[in-house]
Backbone atoms as SQL, in Angstrom:
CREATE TABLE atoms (id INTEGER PRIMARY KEY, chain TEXT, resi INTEGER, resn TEXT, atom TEXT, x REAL, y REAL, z REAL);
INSERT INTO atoms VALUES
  (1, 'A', 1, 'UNK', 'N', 0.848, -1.180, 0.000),
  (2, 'A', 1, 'UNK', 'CA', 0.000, 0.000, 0.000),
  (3, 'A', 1, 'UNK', 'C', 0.887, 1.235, 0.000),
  (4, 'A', 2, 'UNK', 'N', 0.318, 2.157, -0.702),
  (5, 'A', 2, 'UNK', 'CA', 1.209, 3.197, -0.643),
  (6, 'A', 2, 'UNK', 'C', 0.681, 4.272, 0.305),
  (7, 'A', 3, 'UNK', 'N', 1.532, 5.338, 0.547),
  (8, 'A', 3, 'UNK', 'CA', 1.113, 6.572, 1.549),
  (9, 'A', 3, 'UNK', 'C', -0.046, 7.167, 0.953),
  (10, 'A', 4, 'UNK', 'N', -0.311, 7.096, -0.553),
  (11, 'A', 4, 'UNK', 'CA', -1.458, 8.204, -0.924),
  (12, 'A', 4, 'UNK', 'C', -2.657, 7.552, -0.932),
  (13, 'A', 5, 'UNK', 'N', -2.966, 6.701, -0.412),
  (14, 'A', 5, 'UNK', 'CA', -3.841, 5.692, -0.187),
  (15, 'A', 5, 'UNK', 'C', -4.653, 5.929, 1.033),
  (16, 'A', 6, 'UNK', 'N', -6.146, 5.952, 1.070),
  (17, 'A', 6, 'UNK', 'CA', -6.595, 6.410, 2.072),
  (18, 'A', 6, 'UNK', 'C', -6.879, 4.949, 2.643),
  (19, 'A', 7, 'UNK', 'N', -7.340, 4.868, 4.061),
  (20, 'A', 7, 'UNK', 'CA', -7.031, 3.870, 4.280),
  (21, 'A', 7, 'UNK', 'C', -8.408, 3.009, 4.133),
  (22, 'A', 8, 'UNK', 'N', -8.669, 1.847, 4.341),
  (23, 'A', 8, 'UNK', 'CA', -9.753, 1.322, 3.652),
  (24, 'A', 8, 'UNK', 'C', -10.999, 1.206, 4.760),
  (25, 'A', 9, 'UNK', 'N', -12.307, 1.494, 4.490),
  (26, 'A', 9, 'UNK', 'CA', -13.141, 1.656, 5.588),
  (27, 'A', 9, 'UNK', 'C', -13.637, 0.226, 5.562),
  (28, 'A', 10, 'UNK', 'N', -14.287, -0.276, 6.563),
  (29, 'A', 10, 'UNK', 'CA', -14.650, -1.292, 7.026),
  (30, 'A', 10, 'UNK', 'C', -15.450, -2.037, 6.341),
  (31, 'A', 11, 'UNK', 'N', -15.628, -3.041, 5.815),
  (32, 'A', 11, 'UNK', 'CA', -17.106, -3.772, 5.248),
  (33, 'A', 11, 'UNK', 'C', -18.366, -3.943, 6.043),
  (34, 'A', 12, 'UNK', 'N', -19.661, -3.890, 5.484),
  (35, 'A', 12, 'UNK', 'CA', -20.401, -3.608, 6.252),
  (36, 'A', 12, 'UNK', 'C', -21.196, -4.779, 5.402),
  (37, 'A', 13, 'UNK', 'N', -22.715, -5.152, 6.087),
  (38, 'A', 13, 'UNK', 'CA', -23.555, -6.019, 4.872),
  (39, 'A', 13, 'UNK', 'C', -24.042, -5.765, 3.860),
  (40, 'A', 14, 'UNK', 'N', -24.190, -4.347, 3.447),
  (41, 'A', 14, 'UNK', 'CA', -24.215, -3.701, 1.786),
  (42, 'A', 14, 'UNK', 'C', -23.032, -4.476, 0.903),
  (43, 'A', 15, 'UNK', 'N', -21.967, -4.598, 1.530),
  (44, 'A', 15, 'UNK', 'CA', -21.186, -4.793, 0.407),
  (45, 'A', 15, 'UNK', 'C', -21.204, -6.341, 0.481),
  (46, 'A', 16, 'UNK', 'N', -21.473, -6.804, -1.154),
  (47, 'A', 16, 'UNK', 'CA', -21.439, -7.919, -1.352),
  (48, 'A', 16, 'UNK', 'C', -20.662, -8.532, -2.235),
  (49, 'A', 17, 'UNK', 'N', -20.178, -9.454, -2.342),
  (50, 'A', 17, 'UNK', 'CA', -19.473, -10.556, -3.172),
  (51, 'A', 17, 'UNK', 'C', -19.783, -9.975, -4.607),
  (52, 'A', 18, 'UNK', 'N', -18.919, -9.850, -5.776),
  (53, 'A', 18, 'UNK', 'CA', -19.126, -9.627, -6.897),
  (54, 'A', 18, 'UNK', 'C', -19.007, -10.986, -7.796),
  (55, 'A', 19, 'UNK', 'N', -18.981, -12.010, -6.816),
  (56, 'A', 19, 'UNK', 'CA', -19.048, -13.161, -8.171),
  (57, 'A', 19, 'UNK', 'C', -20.713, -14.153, -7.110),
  (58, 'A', 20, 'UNK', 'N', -20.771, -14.208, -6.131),
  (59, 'A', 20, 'UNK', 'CA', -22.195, -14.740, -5.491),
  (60, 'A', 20, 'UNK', 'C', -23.320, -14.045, -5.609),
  (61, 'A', 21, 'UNK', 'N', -22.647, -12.542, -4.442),
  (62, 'A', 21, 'UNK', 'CA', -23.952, -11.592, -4.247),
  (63, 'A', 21, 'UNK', 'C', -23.975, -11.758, -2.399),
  (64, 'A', 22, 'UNK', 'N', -23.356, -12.841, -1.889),
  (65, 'A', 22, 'UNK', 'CA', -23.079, -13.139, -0.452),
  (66, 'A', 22, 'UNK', 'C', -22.462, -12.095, 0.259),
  (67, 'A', 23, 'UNK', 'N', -22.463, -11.702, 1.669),
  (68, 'A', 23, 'UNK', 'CA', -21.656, -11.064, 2.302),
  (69, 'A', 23, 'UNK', 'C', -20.348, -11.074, 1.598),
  (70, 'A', 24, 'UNK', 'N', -19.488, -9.570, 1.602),
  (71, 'A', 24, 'UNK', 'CA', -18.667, -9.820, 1.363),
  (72, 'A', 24, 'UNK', 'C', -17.363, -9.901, 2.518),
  (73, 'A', 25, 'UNK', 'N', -16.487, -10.502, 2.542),
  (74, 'A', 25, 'UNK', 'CA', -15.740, -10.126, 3.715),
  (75, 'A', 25, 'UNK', 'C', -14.180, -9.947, 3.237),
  (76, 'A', 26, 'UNK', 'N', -13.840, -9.830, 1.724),
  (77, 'A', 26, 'UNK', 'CA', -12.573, -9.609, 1.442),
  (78, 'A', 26, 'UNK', 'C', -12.795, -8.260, 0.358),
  (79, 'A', 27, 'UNK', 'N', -12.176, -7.551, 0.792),
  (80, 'A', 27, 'UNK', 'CA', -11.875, -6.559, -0.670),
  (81, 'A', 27, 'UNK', 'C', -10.562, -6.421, -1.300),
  (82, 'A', 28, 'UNK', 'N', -10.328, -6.163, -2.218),
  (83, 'A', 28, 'UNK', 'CA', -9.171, -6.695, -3.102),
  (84, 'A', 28, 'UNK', 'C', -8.827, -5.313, -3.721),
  (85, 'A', 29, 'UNK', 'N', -7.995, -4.209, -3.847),
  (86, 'A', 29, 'UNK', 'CA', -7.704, -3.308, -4.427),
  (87, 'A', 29, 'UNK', 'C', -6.661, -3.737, -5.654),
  (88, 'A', 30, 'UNK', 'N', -7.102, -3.421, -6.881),
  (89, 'A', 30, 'UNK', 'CA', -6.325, -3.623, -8.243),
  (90, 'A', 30, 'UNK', 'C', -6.384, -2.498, -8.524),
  (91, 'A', 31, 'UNK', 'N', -4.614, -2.795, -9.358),
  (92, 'A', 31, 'UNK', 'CA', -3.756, -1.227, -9.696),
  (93, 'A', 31, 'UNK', 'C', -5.482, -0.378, -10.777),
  (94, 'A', 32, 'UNK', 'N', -5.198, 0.448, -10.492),
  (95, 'A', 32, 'UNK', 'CA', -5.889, 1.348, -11.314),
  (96, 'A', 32, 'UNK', 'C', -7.405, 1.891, -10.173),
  (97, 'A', 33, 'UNK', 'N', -7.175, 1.516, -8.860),
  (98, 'A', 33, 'UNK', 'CA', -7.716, 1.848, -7.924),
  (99, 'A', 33, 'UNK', 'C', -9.311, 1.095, -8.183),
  (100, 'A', 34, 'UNK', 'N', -8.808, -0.254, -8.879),
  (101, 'A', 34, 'UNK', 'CA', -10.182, -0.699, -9.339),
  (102, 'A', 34, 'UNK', 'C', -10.477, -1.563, -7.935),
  (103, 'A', 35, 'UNK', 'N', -11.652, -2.435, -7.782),
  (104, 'A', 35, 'UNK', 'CA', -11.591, -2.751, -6.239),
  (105, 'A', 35, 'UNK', 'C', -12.906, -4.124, -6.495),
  (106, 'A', 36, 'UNK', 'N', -12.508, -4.980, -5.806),
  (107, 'A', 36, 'UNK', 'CA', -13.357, -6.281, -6.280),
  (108, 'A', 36, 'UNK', 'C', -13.939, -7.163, -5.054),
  (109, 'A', 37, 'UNK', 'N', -14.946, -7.007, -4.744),
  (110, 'A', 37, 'UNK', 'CA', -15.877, -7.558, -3.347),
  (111, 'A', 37, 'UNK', 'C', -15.856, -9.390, -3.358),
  (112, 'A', 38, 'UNK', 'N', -15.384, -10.547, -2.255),
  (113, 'A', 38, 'UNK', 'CA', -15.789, -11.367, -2.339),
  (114, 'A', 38, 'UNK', 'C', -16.377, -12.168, -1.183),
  (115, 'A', 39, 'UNK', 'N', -17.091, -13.046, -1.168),
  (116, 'A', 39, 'UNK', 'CA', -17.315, -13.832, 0.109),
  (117, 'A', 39, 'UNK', 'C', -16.012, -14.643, 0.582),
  (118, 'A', 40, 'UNK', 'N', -16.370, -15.063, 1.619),
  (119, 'A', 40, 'UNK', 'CA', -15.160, -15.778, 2.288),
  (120, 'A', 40, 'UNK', 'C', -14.740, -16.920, 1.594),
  (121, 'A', 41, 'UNK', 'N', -15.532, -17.769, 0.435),
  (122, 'A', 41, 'UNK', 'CA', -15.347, -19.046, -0.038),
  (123, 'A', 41, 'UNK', 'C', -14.549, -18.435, -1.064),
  (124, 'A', 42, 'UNK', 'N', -15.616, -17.333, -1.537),
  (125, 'A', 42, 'UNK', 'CA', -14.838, -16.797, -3.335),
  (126, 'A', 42, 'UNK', 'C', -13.524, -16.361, -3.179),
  (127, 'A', 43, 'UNK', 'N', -12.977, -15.687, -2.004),
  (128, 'A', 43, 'UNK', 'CA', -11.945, -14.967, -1.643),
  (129, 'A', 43, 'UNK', 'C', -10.834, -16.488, -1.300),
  (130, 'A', 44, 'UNK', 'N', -11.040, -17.424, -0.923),
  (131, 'A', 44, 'UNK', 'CA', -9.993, -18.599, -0.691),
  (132, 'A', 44, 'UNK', 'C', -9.729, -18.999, -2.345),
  (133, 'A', 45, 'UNK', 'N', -11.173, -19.241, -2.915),
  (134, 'A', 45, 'UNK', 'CA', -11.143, -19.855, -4.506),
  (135, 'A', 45, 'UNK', 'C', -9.923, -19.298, -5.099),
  (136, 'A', 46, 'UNK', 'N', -9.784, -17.644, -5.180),
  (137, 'A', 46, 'UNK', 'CA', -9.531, -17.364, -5.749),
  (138, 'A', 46, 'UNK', 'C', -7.805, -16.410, -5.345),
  (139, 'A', 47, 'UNK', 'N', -8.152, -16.648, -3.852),
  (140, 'A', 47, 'UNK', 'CA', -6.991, -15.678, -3.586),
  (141, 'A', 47, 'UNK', 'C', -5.403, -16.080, -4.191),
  (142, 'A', 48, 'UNK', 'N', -5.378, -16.912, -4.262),
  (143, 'A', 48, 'UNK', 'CA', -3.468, -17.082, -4.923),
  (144, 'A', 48, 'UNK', 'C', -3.456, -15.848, -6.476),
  (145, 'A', 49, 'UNK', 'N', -4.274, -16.293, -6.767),
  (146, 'A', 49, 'UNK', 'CA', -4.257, -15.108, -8.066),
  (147, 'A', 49, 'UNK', 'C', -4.243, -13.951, -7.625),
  (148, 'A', 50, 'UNK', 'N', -5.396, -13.624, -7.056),
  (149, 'A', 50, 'UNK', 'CA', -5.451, -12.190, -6.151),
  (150, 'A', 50, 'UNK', 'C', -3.679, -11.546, -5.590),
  (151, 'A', 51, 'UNK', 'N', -4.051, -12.673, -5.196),
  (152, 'A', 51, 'UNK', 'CA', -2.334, -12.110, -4.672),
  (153, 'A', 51, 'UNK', 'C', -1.852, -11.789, -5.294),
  (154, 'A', 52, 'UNK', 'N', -1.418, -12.336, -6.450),
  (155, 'A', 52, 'UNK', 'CA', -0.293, -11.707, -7.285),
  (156, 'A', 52, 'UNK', 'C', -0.691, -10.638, -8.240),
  (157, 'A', 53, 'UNK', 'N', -1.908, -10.002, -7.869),
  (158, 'A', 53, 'UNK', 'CA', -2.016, -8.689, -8.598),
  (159, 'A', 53, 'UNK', 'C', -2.831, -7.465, -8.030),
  (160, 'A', 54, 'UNK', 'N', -3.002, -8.122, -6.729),
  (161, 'A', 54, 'UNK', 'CA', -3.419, -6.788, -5.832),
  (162, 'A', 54, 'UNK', 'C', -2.823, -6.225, -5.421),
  (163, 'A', 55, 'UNK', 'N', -3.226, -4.335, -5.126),
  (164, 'A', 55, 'UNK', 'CA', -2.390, -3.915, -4.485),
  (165, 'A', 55, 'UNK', 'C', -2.743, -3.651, -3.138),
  (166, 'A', 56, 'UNK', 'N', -3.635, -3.773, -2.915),
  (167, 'A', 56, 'UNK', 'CA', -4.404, -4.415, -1.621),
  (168, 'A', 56, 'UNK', 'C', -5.227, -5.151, -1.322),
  (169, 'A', 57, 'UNK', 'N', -5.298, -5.698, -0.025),
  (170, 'A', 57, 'UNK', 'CA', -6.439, -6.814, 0.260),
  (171, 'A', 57, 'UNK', 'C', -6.317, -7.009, 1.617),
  (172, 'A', 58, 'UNK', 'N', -7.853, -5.971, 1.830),
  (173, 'A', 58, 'UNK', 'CA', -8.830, -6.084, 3.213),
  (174, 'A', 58, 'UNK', 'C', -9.752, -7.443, 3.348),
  (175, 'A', 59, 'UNK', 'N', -9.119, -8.406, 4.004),
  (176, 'A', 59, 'UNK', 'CA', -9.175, -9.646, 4.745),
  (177, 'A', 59, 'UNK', 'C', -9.941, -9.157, 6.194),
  (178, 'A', 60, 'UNK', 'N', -11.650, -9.828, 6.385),
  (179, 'A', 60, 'UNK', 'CA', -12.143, -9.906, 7.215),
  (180, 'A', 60, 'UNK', 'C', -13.001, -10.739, 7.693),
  (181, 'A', 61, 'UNK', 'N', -12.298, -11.963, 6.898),
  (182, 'A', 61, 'UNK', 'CA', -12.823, -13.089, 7.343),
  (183, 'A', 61, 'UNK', 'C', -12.894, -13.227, 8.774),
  (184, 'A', 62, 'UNK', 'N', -11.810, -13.034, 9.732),
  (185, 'A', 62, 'UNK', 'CA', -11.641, -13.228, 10.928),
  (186, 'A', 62, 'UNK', 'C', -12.588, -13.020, 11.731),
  (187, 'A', 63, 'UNK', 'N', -13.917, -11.892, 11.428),
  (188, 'A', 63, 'UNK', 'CA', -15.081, -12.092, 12.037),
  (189, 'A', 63, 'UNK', 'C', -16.066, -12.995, 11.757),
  (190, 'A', 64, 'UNK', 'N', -15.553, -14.153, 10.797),
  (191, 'A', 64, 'UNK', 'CA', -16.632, -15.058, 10.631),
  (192, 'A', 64, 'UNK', 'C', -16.093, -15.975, 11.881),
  (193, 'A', 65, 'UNK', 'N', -17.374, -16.922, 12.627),
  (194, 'A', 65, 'UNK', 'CA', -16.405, -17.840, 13.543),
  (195, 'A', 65, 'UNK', 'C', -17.436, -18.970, 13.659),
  (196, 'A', 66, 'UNK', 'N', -16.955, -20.202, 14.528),
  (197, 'A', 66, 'UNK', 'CA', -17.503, -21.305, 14.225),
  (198, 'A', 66, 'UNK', 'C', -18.260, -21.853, 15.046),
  (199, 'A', 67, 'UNK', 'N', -18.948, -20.582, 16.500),
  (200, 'A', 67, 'UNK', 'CA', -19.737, -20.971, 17.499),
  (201, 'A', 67, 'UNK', 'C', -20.453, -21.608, 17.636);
């Protein structure tokens, strides 16, 4: 992430998955400040790729849990 980067606000339940429509709980920032919503399944499917071309990625899975 760079300094001119504001920092990323929280996910809330509006934002949803762009490949389900499910909660989303990962956001993915791609160069060109483009930005891509997924659920927690779509975001594992797919993250190795992600990785290698994001320039960020707000991971909030950690509030899902297995009570």
């Amino acid at each position: 992430m760079t300094g001119a980067m504001a920092p990323s606000k929280p996910l809330n339940a509006m934002d949803l998955c762009d490949r389900c429509g499910a909660q989303a709980y990962v956001r993915v920032v791609l160069p060109g400040e483009r930005v891509l919503l997924f659920c927690a399944h779509h975001a594992r499917q797919h993250g190795d790729a992600l990785a290698k071309i994001a320039v960020e990625i707000q991971d909030e899975t950690g509030r899902l849990s297995t009570k």
